[in-house]
VODREN-558287 format. One record per residue: residue number from 0; z, x, y of N, C-alpha, C in turn; residue in three letters. Coordinates in steps of 0.001 Angstrom, whole numbers, plus 500000, padded with zeros to 6 digits. Atoms other than C-alpha are relative to their C-alpha. Example, Ala and Ser with C-alpha at 12.3 -4.5 7.8 and 13.67 -1.06 7.14 Angstrom:
REM residues 2
<site 0 <500000 500890 498810> <507800 512300 495500> <500000 500900 501200> "ALA">
<site 1 <499940 499180 498810> <507140 513670 498940> <500730 499230 501090> "SER">
REM end
This chain:
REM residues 248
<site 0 <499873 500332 498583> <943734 887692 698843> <498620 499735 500596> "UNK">
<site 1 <501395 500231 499001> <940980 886399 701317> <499475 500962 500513> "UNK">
<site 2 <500479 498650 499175> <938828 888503 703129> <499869 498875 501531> "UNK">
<site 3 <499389 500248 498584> <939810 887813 706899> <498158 499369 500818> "UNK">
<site 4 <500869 500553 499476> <937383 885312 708997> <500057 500123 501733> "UNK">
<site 5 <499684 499628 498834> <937179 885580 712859> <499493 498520 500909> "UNK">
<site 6 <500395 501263 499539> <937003 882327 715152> <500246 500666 501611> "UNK">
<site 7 <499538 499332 498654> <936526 883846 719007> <499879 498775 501066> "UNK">
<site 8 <499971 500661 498747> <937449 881848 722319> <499808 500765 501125> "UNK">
<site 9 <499853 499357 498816> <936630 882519 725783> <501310 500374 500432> "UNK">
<site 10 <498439 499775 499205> <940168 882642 727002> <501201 499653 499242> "UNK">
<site 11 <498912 500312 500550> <943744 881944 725662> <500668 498554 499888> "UNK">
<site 12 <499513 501511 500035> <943838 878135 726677> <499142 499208 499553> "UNK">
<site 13 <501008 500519 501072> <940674 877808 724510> <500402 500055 498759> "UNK">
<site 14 <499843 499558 501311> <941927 879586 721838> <501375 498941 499310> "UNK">
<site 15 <498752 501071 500283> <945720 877484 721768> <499230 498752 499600> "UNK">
<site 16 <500511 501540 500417> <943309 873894 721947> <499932 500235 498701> "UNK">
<site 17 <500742 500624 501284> <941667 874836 719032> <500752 500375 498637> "UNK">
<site 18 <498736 499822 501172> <944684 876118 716973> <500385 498757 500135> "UNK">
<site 19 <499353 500849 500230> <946293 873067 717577> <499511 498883 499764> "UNK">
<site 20 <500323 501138 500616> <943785 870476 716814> <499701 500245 498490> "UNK">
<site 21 <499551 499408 501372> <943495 872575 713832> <500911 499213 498857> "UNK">
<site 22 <498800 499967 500240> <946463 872211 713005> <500446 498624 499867> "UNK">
<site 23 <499809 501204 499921> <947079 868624 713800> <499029 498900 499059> "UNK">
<site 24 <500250 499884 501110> <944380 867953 711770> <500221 499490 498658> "UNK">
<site 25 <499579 499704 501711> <945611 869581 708517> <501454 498834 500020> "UNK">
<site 26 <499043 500562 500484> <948950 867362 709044> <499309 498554 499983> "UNK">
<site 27 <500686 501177 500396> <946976 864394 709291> <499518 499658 498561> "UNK">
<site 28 <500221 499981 500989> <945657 865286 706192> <500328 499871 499195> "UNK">
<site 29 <499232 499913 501074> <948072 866101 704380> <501164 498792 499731> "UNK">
<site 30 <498906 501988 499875> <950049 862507 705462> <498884 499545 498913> "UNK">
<site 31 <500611 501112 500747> <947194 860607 703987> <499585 500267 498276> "UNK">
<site 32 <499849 499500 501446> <946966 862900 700601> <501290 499861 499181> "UNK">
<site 33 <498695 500221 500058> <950680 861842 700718> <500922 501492 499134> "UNK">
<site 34 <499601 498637 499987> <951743 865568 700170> <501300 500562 501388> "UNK">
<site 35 <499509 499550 499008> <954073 867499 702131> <499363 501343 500527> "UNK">
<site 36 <500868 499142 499818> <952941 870441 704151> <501155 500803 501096> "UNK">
<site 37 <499159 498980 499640> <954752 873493 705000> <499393 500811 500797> "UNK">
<site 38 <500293 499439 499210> <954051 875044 708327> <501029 501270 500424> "UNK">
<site 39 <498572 498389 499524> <955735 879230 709353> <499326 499462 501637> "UNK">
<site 40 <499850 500537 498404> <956020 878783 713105> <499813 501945 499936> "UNK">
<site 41 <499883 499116 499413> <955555 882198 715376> <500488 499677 501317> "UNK">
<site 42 <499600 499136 499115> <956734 883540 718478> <499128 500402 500847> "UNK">
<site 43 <500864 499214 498926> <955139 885111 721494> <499077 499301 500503> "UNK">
<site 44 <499892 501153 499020> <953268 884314 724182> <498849 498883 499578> "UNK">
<site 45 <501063 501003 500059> <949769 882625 722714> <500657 498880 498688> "UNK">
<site 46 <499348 501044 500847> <952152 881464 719712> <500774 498752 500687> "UNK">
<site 47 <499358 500966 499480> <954153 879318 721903> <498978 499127 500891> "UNK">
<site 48 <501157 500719 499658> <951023 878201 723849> <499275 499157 499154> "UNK">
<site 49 <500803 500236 501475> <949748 877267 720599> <500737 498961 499523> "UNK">
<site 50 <498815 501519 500183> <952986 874613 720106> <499983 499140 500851> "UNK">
<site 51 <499529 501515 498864> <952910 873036 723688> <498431 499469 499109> "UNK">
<site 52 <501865 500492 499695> <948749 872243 722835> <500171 499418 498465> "UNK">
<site 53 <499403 500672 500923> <950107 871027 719401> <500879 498648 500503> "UNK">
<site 54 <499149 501492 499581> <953046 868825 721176> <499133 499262 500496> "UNK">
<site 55 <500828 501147 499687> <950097 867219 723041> <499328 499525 499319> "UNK">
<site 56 <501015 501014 501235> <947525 866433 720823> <500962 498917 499094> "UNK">
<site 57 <499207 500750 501222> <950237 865313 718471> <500848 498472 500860> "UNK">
<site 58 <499580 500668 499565> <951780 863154 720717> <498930 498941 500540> "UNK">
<site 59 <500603 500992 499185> <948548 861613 722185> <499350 499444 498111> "UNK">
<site 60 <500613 500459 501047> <947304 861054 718231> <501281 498974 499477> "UNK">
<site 61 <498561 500707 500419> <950905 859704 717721> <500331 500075 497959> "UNK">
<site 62 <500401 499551 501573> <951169 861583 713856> <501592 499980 499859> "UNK">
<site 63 <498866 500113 500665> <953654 861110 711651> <500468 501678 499657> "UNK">
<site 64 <499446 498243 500251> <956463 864564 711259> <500097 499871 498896> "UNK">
<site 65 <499209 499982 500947> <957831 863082 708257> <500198 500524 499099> "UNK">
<site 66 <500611 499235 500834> <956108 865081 705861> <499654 501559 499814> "UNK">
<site 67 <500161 498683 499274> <956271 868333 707584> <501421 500649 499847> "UNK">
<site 68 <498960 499236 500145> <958476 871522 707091> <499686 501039 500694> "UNK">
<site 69 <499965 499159 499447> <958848 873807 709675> <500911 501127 499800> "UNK">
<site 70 <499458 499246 500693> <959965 877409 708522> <499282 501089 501447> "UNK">
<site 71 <500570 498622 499290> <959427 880893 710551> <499728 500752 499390> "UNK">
<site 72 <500320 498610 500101> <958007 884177 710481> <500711 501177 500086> "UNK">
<site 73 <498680 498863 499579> <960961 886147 712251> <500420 499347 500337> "UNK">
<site 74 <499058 500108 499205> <963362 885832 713918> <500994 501187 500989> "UNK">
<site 75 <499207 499224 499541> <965393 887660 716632> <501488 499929 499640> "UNK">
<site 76 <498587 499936 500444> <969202 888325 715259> <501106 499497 501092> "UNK">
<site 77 <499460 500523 498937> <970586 886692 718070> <501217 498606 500154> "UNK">
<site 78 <498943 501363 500204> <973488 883747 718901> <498898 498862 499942> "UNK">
<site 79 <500597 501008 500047> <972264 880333 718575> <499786 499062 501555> "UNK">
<site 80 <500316 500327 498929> <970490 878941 721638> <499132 501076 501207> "UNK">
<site 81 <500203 499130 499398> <969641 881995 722840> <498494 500084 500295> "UNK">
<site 82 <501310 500188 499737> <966514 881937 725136> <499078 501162 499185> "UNK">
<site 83 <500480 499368 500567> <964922 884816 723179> <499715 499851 498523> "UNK">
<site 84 <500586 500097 501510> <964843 883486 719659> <499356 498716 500246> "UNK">
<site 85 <501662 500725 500027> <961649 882070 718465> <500312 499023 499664> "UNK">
<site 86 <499225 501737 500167> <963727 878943 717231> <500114 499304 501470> "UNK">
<site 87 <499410 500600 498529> <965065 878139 720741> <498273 500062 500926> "UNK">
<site 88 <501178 500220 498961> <961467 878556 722569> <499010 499448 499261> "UNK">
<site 89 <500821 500886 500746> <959635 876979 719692> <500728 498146 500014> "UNK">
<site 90 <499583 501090 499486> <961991 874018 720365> <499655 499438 501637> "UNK">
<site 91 <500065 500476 497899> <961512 873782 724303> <498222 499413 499592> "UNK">
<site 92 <501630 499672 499452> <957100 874359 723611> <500108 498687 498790> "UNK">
<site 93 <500402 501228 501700> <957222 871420 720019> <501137 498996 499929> "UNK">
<site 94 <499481 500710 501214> <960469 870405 718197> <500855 499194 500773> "UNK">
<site 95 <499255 500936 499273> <962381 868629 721095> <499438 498206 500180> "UNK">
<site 96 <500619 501170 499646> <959490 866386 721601> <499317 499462 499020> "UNK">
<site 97 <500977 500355 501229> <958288 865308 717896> <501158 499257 499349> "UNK">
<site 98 <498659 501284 500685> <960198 862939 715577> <499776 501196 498546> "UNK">
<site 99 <499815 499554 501345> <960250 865632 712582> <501523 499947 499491> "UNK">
<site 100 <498315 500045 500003> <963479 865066 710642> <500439 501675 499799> "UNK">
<site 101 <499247 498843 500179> <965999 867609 711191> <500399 500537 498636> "UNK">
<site 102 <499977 499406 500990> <966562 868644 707588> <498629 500641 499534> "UNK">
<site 103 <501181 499302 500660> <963300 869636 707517> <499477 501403 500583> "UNK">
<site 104 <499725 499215 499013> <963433 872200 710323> <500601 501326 499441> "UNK">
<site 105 <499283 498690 500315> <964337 875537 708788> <500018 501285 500785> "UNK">
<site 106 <499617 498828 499007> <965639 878048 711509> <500808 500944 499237> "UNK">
<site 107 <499516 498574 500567> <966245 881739 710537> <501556 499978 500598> "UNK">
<site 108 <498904 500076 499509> <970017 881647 710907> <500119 500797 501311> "UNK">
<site 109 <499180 499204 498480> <971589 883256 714240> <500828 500945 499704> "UNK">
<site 110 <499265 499381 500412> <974067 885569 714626> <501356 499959 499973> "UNK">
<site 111 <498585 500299 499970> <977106 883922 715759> <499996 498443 499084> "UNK">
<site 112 <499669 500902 501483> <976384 881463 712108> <501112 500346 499444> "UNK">
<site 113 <498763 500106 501303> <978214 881610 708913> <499910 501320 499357> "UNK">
<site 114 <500288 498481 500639> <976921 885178 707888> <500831 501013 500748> "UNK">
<site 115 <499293 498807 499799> <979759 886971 709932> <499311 501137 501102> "UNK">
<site 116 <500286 498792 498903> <977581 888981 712339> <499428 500986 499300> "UNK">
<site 117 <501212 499183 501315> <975285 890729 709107> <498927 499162 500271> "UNK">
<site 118 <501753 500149 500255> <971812 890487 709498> <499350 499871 498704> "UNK">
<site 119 <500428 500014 501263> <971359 891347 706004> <500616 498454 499212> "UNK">
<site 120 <499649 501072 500774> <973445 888571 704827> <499047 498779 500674> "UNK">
<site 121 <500666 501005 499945> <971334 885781 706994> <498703 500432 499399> "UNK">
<site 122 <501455 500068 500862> <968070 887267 705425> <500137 499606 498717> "UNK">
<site 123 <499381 500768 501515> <969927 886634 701897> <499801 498173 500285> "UNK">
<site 124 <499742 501189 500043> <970818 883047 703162> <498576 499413 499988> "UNK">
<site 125 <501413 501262 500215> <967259 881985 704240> <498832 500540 498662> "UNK">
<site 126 <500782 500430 501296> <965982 883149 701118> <500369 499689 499385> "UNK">
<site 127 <499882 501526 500792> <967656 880934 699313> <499697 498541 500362> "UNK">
<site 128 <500236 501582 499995> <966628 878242 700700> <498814 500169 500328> "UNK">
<site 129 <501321 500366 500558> <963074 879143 700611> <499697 499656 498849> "UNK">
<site 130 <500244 500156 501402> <963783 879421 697223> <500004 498878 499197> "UNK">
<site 131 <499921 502129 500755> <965084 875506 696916> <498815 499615 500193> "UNK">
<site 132 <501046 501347 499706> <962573 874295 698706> <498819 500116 499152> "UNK">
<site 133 <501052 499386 500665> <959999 876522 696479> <500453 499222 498497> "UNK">
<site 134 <499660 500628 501248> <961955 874281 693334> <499342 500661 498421> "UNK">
<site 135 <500199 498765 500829> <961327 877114 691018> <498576 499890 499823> "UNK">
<site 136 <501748 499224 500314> <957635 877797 691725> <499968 501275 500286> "UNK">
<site 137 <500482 498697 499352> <958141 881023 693241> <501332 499890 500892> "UNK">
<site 138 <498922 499233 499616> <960479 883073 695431> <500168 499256 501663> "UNK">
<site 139 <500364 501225 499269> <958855 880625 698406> <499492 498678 499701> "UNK">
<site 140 <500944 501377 500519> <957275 877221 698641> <498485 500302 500855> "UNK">
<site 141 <501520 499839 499301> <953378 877275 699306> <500081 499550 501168> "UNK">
<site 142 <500283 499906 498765> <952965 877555 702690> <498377 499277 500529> "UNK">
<site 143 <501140 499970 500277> <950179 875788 703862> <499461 500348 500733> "UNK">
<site 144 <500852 498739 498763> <949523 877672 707328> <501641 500847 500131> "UNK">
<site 145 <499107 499059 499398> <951271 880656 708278> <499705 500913 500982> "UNK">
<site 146 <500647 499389 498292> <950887 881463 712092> <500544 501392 499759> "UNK">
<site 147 <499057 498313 499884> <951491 885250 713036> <499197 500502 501083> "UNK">
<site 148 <500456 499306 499008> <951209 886797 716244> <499735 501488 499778> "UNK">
<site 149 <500375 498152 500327> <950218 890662 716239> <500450 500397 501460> "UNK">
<site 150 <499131 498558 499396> <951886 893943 718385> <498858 500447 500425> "UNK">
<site 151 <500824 499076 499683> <949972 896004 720487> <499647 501435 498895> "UNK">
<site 152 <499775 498607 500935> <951398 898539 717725> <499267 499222 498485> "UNK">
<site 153 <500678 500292 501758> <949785 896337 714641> <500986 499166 499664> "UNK">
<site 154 <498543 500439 500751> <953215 894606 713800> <499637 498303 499493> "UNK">
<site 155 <499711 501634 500205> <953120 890862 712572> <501726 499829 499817> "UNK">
<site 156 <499377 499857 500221> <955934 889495 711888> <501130 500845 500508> "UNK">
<site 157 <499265 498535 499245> <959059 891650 712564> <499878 501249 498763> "UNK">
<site 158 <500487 498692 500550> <957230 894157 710231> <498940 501023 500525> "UNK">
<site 159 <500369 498929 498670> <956678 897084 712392> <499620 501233 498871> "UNK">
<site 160 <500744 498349 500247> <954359 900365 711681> <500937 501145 499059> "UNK">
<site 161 <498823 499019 500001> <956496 903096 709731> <501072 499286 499490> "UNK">
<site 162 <498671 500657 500637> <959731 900864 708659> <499785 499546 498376> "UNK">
<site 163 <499728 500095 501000> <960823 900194 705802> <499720 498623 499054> "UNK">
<site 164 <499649 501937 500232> <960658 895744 705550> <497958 500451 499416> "UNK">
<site 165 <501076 500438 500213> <956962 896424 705610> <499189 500227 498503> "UNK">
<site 166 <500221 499612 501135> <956596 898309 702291> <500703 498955 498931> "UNK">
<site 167 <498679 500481 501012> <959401 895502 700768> <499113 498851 498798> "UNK">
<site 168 <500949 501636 500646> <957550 893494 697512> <500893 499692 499471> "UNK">
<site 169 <499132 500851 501624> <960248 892255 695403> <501052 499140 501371> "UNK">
<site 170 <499380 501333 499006> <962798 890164 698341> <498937 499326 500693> "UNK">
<site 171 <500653 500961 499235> <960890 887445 700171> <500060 500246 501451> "UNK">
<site 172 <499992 500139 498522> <962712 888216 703250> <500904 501342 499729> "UNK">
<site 173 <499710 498740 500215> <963990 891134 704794> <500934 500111 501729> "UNK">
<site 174 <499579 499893 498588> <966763 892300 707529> <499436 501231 500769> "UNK">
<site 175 <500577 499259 499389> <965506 894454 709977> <501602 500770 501125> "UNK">
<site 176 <499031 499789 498883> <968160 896955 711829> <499311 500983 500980> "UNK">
<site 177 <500514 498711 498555> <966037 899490 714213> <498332 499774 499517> "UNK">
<site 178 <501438 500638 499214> <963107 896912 715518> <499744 501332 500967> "UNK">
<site 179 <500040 498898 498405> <961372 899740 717914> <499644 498995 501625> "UNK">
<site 180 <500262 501170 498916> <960867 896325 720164> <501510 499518 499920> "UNK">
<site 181 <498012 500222 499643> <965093 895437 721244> <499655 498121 500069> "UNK">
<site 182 <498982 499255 500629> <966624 893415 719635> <499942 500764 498936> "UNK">
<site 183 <500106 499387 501147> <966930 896408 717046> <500003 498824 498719> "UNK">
<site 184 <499795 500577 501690> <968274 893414 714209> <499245 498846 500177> "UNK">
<site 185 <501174 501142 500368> <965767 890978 713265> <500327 499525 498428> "UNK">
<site 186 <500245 501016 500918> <965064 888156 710300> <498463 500471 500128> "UNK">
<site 187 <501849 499701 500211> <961477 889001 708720> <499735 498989 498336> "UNK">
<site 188 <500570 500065 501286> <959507 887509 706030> <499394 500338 499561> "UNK">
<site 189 <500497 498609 500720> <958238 890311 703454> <498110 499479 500157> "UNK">
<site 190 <501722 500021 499947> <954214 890755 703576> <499837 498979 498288> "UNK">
<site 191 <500578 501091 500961> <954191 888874 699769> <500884 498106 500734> "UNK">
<site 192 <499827 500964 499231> <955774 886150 701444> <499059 499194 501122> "UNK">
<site 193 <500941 500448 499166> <953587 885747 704124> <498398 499800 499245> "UNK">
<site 194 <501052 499963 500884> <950559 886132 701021> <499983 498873 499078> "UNK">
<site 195 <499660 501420 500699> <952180 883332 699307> <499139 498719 500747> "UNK">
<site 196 <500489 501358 499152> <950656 880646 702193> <498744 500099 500001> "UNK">
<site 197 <501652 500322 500363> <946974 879197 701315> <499360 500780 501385> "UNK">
<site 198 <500118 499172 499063> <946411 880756 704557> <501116 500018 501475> "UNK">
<site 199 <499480 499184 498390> <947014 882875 707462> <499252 499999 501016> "UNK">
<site 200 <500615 500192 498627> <946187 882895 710973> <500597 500784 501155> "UNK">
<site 201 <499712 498455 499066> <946573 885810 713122> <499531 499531 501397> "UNK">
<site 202 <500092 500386 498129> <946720 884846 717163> <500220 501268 500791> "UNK">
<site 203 <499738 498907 498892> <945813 887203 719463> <498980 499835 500767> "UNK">
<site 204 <500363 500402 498807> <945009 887115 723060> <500602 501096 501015> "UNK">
<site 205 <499929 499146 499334> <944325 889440 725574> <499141 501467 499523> "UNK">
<site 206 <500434 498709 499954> <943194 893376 725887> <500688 500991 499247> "UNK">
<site 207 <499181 499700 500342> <946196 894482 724865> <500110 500112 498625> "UNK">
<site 208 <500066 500160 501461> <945844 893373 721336> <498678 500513 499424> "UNK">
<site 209 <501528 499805 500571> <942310 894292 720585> <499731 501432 499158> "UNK">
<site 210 <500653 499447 501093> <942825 897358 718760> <501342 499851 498795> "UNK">
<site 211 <499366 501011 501450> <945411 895488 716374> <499024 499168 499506> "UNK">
<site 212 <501222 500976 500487> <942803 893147 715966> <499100 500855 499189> "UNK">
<site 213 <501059 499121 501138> <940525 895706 714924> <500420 500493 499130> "UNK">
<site 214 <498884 499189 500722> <943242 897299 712900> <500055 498879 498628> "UNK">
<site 215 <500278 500814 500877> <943684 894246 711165> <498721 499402 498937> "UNK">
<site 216 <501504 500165 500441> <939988 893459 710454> <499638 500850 498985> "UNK">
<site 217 <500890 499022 500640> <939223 896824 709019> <501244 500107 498411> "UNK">
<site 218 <499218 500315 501547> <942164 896236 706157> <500967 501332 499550> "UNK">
<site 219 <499844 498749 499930> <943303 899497 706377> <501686 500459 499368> "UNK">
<site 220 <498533 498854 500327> <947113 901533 705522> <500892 498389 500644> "UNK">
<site 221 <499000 500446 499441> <949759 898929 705907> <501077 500092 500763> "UNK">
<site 222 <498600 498695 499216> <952339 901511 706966> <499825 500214 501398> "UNK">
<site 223 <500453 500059 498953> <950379 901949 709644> <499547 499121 501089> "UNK">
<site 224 <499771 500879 499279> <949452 898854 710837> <500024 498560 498924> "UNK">
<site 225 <500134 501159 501570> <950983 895882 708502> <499366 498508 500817> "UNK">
<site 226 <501072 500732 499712> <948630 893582 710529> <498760 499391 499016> "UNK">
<site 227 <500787 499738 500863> <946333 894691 708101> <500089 499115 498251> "UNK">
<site 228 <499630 500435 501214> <948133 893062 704962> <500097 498439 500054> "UNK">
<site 229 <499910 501283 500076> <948307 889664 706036> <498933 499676 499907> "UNK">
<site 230 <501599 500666 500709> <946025 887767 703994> <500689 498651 499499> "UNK">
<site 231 <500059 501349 500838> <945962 883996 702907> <499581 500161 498781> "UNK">
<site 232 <500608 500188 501068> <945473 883446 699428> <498794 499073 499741> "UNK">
<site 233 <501233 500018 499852> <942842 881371 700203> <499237 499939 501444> "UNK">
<site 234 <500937 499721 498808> <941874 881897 703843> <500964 500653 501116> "UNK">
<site 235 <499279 499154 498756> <942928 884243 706861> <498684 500022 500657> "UNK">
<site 236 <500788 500342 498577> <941343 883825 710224> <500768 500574 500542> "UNK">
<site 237 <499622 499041 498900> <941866 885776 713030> <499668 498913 501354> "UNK">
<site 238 <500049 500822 498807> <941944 883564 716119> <500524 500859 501519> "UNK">
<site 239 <499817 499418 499226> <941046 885524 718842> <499238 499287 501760> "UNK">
<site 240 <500677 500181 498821> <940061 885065 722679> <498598 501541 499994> "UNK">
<site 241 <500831 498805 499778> <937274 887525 724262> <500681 501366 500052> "UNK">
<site 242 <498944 498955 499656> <939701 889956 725447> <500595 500933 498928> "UNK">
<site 243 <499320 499412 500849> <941623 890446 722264> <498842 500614 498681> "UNK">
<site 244 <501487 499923 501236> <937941 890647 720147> <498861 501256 501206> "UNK">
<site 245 <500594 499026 499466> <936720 893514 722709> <499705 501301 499574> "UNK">
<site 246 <500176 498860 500652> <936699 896321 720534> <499533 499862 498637> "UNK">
<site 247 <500441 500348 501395> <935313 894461 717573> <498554 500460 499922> "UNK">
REM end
């Protein structure tokens, strides 16, 4: 795993620009290497800041989706549409306004899907179809960024302090039934999962976050804060504002 890099912004609408030209970027890149390129989407509030400042750039560079696979991090266990899952507000802040084709779009199932109202069974479902798209390289497909917001408590992901998902190495993905953040049932993808993607990129913004940030930095007990475990295989950055880099 990488050893974790730190990129600091004055504020949170510094820190979103420069994720998303980032970001815009690497898909540029990866169009003209004629590759495809597998992006995990997050959640929360600088993650979704971090998609509108993506929809613009991308829209004023006018970049091709075609080549792009959008996949998540969590998910809330929730019906489909529902303003609280990170699908439905990552659509309003990106996927409404981009031409990516819809088969390429992989949303953590819902709860009023085909899985019956089991949590455990949609974490089964979307790991199989990380697993297609991974066409027997692995249990995922290389990831080639994997965003992740961080918890005041350390959490990435919906792998929270103390639970059980965060210790999980052998499934890819993992259901979650007693989140200590409501809703209790969540969609997670396991810490080797998230280790699988060339890198990671940890967003945090604000005061609030700053001793996750440090938590993360110092590499420390996963159990305690699985912040700490997310690592790119070849690069993790921490993309912080001042605020959230105050105790560094």
């Amino acid at each position: 795993m990488s050893e974790p890099e730190i990129v600091r912004h004055a504020d949170a609408a510094g820190l979103a620009d420069s994720v998303a030209l980032k970001l815009v970027n690497m898909i540029v890149q990866a169009e003209a290497d004629k590759r495809d390129f597998h992006l995990v989407l997050t959640g929360g509030g600088i993650g979704i800041r971090a998609l509108e400042a993506v929809r613009d750039h991308a829209n004023e560079a006018g970049i091709s989706w075609a080549h792009v696979h959008l996949w998540w991090g969590d998910e809330r266990y929730l019906p489909d549409k529902d303003p609280e899952r990170n699908e439905t507000q990552a659509c309003a802040a990106l996927i409404d306004s981009i031409s990516v084709p819809s088969h390429q779009v992989h949303p953590i199932p819902a709860s009023d899907g085909l899985d019956g109202g089991q949590v455990e069974h949609a974490a089964t479902r979307y790991g199989r179809e990380l697993a297609v798209a991974a066409r027997g390289e692995g249990p995922v497909p290389v990831f080639d960024v994997c965003l992740l917001g961080v918890g005041p408590d350390a959490h990435v992901a919906s792998l929270f302090p103390g639970l059980s998902g965060v210790r999980e190495d052998e499934a890819s993905v993992a259901a979650v039934r007693d989140s200590p953040k409501p809703p209790t049932e969540r969609v997670t993808l396991t810490l080797p999962s998230i280790r699988a993607a060339r890198e990671v990129w940890v967003l945090a913004s604000g005061e609030g976050k700053a001793e996750a940030v440090r938590l993360g930095l110092a590499g420390g007990s996963v159990d305690e804060a699985p912040v700490a475990g997310a690592r790119g295989a070849e690069r993790t950055v921490f993309w912080v504002d001042e605020a959230a880099a105050s105790e560094l």
